[in-house]
VMD Tcl script that draws the C-alpha trace (Angstrom):
set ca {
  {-3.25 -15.95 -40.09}
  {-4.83 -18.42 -37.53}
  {-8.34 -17.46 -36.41}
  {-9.44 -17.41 -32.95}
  {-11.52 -20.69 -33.77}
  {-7.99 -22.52 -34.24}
  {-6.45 -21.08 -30.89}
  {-9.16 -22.10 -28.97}
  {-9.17 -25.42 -30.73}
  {-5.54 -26.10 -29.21}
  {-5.62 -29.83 -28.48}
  {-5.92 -30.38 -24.84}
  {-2.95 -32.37 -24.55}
  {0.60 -30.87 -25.73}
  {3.90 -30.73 -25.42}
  {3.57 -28.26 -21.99}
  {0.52 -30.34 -21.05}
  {3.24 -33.60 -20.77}
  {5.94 -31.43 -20.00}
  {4.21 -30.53 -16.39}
  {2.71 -33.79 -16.00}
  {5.98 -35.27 -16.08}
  {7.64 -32.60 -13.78}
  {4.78 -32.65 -11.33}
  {5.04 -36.34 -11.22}
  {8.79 -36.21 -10.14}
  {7.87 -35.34 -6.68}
  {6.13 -38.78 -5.90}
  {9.86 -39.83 -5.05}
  {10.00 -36.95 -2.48}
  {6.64 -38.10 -0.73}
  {7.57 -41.21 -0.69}
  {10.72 -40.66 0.73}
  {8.70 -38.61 3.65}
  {6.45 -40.88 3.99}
  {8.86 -43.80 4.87}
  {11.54 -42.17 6.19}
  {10.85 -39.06 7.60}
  {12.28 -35.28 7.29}
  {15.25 -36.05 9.00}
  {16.54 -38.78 6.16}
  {15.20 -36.92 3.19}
  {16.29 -33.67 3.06}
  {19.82 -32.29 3.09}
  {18.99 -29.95 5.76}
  {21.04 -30.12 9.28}
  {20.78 -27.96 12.46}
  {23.73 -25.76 11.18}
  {21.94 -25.33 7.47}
  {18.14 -25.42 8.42}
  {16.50 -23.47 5.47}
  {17.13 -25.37 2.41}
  {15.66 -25.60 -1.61}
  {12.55 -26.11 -0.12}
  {12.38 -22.45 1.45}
  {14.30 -21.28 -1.12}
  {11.72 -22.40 -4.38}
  {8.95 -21.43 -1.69}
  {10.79 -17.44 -1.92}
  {11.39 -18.12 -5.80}
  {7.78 -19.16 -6.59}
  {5.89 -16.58 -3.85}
  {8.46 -14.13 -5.74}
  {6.82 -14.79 -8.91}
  {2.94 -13.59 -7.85}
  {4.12 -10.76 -6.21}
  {6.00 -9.44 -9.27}
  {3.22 -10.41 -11.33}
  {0.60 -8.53 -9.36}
  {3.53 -5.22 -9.16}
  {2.51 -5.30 -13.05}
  {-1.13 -5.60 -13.52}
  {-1.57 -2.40 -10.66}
  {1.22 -0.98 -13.13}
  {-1.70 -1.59 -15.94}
  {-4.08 0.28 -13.76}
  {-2.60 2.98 -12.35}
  {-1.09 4.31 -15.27}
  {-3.34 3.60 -17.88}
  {-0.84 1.15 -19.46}
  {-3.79 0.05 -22.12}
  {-1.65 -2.26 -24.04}
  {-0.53 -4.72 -21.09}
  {-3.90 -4.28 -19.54}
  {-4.03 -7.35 -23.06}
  {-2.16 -9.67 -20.87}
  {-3.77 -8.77 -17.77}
  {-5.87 -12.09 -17.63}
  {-2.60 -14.11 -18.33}
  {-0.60 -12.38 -15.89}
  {-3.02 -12.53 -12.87}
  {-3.76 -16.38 -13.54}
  {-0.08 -17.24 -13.71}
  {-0.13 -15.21 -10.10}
  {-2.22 -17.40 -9.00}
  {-0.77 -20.37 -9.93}
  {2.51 -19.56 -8.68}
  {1.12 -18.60 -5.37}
  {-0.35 -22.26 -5.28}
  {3.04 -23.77 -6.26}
  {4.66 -22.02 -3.36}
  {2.15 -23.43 -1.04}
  {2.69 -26.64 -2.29}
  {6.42 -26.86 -1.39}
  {6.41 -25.33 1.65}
  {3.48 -27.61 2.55}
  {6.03 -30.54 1.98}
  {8.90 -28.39 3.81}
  {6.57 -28.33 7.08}
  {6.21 -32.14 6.78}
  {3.42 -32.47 4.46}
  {0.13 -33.96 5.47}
  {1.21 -36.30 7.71}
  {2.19 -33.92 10.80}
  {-1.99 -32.60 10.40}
  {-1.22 -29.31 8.81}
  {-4.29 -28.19 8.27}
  {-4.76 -28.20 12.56}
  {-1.07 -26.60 12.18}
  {-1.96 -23.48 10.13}
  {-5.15 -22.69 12.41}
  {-2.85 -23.19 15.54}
  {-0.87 -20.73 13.65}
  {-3.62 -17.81 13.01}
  {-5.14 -18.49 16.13}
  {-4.40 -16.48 18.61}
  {-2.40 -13.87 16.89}
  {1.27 -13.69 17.14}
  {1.37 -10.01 15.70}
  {5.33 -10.18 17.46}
  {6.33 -13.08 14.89}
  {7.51 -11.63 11.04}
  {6.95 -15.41 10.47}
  {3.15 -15.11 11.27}
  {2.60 -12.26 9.63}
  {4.06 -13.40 6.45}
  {1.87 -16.69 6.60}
  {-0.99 -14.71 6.96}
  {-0.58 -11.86 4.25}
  {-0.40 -14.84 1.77}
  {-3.43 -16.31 3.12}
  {-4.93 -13.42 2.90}
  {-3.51 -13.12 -0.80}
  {-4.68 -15.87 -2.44}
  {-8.61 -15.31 -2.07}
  {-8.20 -11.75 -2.90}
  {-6.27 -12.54 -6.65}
  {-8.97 -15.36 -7.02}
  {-11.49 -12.67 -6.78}
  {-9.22 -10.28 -8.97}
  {-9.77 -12.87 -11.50}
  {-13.12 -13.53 -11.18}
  {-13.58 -9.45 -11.24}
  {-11.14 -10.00 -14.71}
  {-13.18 -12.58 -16.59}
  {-16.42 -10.96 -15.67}
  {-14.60 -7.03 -16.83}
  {-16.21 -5.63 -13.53}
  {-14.60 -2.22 -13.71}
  {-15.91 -0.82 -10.93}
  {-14.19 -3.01 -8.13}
  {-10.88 -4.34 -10.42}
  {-9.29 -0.79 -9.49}
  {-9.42 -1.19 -5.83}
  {-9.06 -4.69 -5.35}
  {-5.94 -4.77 -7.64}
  {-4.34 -2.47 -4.92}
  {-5.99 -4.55 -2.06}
  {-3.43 -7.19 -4.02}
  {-0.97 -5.19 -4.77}
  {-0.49 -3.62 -0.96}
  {-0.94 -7.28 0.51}
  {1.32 -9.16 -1.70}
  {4.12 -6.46 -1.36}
  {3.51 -6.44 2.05}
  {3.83 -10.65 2.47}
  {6.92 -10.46 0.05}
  {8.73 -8.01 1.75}
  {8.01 -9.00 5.19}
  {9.28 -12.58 3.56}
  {12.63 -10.65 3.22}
  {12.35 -9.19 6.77}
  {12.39 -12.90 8.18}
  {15.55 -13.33 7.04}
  {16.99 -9.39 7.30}
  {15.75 -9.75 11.26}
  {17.42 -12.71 12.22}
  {20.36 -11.26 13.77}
  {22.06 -14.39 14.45}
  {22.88 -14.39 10.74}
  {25.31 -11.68 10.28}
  {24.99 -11.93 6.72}
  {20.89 -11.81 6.09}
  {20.55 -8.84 8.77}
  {19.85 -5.85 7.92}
  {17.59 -4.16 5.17}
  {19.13 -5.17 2.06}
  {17.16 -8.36 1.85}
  {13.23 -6.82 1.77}
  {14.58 -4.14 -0.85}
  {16.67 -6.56 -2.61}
  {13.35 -9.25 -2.65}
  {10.93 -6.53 -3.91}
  {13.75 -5.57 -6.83}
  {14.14 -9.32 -7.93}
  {10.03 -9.93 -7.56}
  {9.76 -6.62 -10.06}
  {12.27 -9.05 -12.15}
  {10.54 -12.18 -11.90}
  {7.46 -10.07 -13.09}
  {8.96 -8.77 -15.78}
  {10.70 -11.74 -17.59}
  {7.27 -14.12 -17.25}
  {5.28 -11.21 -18.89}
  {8.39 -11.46 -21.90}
  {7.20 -15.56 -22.07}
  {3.51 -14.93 -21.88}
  {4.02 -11.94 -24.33}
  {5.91 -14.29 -26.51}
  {4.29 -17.45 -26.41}
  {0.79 -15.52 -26.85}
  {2.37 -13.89 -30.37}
  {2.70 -17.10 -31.27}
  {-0.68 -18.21 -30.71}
  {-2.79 -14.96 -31.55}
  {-0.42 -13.60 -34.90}
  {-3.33 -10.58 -34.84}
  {-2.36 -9.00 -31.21}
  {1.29 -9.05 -32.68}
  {1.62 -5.27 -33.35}
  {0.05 -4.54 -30.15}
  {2.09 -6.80 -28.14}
  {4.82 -5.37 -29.02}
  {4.53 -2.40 -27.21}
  {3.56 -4.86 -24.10}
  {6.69 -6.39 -24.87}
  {8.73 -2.84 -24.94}
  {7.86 -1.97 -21.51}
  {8.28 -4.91 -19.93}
  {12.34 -5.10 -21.59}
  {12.47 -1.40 -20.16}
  {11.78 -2.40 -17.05}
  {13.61 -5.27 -16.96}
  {16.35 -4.02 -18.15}
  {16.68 -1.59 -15.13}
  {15.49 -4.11 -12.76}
  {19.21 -5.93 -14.24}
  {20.94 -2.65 -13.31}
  {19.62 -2.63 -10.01}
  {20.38 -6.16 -9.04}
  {24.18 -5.55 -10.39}
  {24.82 -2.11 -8.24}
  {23.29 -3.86 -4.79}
  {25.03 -6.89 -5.62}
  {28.62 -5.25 -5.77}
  {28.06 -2.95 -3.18}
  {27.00 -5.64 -0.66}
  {29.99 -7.84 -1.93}
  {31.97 -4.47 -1.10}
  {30.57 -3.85 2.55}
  {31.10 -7.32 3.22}
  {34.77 -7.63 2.46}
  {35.42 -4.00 3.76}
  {34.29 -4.11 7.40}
  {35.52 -8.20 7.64}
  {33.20 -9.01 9.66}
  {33.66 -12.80 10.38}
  {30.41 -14.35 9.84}
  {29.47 -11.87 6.73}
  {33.02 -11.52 5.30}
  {33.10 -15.49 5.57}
  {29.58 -16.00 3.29}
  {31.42 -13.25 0.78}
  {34.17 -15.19 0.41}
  {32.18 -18.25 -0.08}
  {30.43 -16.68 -2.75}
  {33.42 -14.94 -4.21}
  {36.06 -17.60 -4.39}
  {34.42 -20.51 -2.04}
  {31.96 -23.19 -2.43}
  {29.64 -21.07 -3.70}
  {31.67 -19.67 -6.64}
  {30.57 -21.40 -9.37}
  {26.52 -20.97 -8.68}
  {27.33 -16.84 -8.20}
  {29.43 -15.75 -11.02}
  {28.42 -18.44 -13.60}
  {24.66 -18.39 -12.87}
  {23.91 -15.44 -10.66}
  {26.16 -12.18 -12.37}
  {27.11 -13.75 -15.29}
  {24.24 -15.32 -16.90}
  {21.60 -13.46 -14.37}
  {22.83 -10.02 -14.78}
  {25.71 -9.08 -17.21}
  {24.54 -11.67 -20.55}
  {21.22 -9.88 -20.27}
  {22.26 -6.33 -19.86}
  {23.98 -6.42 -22.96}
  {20.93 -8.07 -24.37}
  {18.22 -5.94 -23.11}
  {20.71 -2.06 -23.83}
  {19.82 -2.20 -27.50}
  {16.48 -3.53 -28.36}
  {16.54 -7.07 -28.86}
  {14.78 -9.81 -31.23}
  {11.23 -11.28 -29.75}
  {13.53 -14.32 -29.43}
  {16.60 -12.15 -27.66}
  {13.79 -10.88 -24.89}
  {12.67 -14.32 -24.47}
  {16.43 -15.63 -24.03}
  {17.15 -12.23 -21.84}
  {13.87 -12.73 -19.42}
  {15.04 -16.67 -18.81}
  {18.61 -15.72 -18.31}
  {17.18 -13.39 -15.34}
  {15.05 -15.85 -13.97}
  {17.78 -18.01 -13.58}
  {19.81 -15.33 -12.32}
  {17.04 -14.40 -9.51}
  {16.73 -17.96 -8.69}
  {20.52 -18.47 -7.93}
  {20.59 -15.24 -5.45}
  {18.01 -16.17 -3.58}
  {19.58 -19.85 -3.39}
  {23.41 -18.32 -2.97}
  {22.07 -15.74 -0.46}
  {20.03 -18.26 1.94}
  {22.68 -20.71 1.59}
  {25.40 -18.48 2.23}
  {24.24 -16.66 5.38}
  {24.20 -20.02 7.14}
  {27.33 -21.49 6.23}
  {29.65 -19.55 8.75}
  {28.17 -20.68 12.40}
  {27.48 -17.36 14.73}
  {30.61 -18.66 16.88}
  {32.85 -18.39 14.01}
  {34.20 -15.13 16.06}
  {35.21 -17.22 18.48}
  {38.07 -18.78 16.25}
  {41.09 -17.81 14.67}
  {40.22 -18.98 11.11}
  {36.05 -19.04 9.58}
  {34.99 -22.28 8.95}
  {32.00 -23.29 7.15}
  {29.56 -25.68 7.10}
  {28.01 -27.50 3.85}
  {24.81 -28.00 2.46}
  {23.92 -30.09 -0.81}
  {20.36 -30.52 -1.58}
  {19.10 -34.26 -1.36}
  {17.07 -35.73 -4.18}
  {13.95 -35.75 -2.51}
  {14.29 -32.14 -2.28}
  {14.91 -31.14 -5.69}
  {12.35 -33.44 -6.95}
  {10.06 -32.14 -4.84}
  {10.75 -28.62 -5.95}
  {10.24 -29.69 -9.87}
  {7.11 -30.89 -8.69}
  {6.46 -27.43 -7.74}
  {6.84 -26.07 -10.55}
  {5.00 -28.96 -12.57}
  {1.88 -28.41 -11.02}
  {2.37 -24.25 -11.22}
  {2.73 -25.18 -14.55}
  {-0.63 -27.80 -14.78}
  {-2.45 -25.30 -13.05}
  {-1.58 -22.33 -15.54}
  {-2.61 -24.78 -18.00}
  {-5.52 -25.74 -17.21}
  {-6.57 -22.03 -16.08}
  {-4.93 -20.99 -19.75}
  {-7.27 -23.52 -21.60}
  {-10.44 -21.98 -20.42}
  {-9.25 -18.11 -20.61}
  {-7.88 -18.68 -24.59}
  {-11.49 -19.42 -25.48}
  {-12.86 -15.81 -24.52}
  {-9.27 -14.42 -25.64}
  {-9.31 -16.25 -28.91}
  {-12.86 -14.64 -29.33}
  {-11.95 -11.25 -28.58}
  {-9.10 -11.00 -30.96}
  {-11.35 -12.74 -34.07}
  {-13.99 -10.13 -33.16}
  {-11.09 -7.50 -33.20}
  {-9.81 -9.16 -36.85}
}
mol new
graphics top color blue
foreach p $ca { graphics top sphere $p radius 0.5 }
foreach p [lrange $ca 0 end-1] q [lrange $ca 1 end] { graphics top cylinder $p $q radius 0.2 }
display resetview
């Protein structure tokens, strides 16, 4: 058995620290691109497709904190003990996800050479209470002092304000992440995002995203601390459960809204259906978003699986969320609004350039550094805990 001297003895510099570095490091080729070209030139973006992978891994990342923070209030408010373990882990890993999503849409705005800091307090100030746009901007700016203080309240085991600042988080980020989804479900000149499928459907995928990162943590922190196995498990239990019906979910308002769409033929949403059915779009939906996002887990996660089966099962849905939100955004703008005009739908097309995708593995390389780095500190005090515990 490895004591909690060893775990906190980790060298600083491993296979994830490189990992990151190197993935963080891929987005230099995106900046520079900006920098010398412009947005115009870099991304694949046009006028007809205007919300690309940068939007899209800005909804994926945000996604993550908000799911994250829907299970530590879980912890609190019904006196889930056991996961209140992995409480520190899955707050920090909020955080850093939170700071990833910043840092792509920072580069989707322009990046710093538009003055974006002048941008943002244009933005707040005055008010635009009538915009879902500012009001999602500002519930995450409000959201990422109030988990850094969550973790602050965490480290320091301040009881007595943990309880109602976790639902301060909890209310704001569901609240940012749903009014994220409104953005899109209240654009009405996108037949296929209007509507409020999309804030239910972003909540249901966030409780997802939660879910399968608290199977990793849980997985990777067996690994590292053999003595919290037994308890872990039960962590590990709930989280499968829940995932496991966050699957179901996901496959009933999936085939339903495939359903509606086709039914009713209307021409701009019928038109993204079809694109996702049997169109360009094909191969990302059923290969990555139903078949390895929903129905290879299901059958995973119905019988209780190996700690290596819940690991496979929470990537598999990660992957899965991922693709919908990318299949969904794409889709609803590649049928113009004067599609109705015409006898036949035609589409546009949108490929993502390579300054976008590496800018989006940057992203997630310096989520990644971040966690790290906030992960080194926080397995001193956890290593601690559990030899005290031994």
């Amino acid at each position: 058995m490895r004591s909690g001297s060893e775990v906190a003895g980790k060298p600083i510099v491993d296979f994830w620290t490189i990992l990151f570095f190197i993935m963080a490091a891929i987005g230099l080729y995106g900046m520079a691109h900006v920098f010398f070209y412009g947005q115009e030139p870099s991304y694949g973006v046009t006028r007809y497709v205007s919300w690309g992978l940068l939007i899209i891994g800005y909804s994926f990342l945000v996604g993550i904190t908000t799911g994250l923070s829907l299970l530590v209030i879980m912890c609190h408010l019904f006196g889930l003990k056991h996961v209140q373990l992995m409480e520190r882990k899955l707050i920090l890993l909020a955080l850093t996800a939170l700071l990833g999503g910043f840092y792509v849409i920072f580069w989707d705005l322009g990046g710093p050479f538009k003055l974006q800091i002048l941008r943002f307090v244009i933005n707040f100030f005055p008010p635009h209470i009538t915009s879902a746009i500012w009001w999602m901007s500002t519930l995450y700016a409000l959201e990422l002092p109030i988990i850094a203080l969550e973790i602050y309240l965490i480290f320091t085991k301040n009881h007595k304000w943990l309880l109602p600042i976790a639902i301060i988080s909890f209310l704001v980020g569901v609240s940012a992440y749903s009014n994220m989804g409104f953005v899109f479900a209240g654009n009405i000149s996108r037949p296929f995002w209007f509507g409020a499928y999309i804030p239910i459907f972003f909540i249901l995928s966030a409780l997802g995203l939660g879910a399968g990162f608290g199977l990793i943590l849980c997985y990777f922190t067996k690994r590292l601390v053999p003595s919290l196995q037994e308890r872990l498990s039960t962590v590990s239990s709930i989280l499968e459960k829940t995932l496991f019906f966050v699957v179901l979910g996901m496959m009933f308002f999936t085939g339903w809204r495939m359903g509606t769409a086709l039914y009713t033929y209307q021409p701009e949403v019928a038109g993204a259906a079809v694109a996702l059915l049997w169109g360009k779009l094909a191969i990302d939906f059923w290969l990555f978003q139903v078949i390895l996002g929903m129905i290879v887990p299901f059958f995973m996660l119905i019988r209780k699986p190996s700690n290596t089966g819940s690991l496979i099962a929470a990537i598999l849905v990660i992957i899965g969320v991922f693709f919908e939100r990318y299949n969904t955004i794409v889709a609803g703008q590649l049928v113009p609004v004067n599609s109705v005009y015409y006898d036949k739908v035609f589409y546009m097309s949108y490929t993502p350039s390579l300054s976008e995708i590496s800018l989006f593995i940057s992203a997630l390389g310096v989520a990644g550094l971040l966690y790290l780095i906030g992960d080194r500190i926080l397995n001193k005090k956890f290593a601690q805990e559990a030899e005290s515990e031994e």
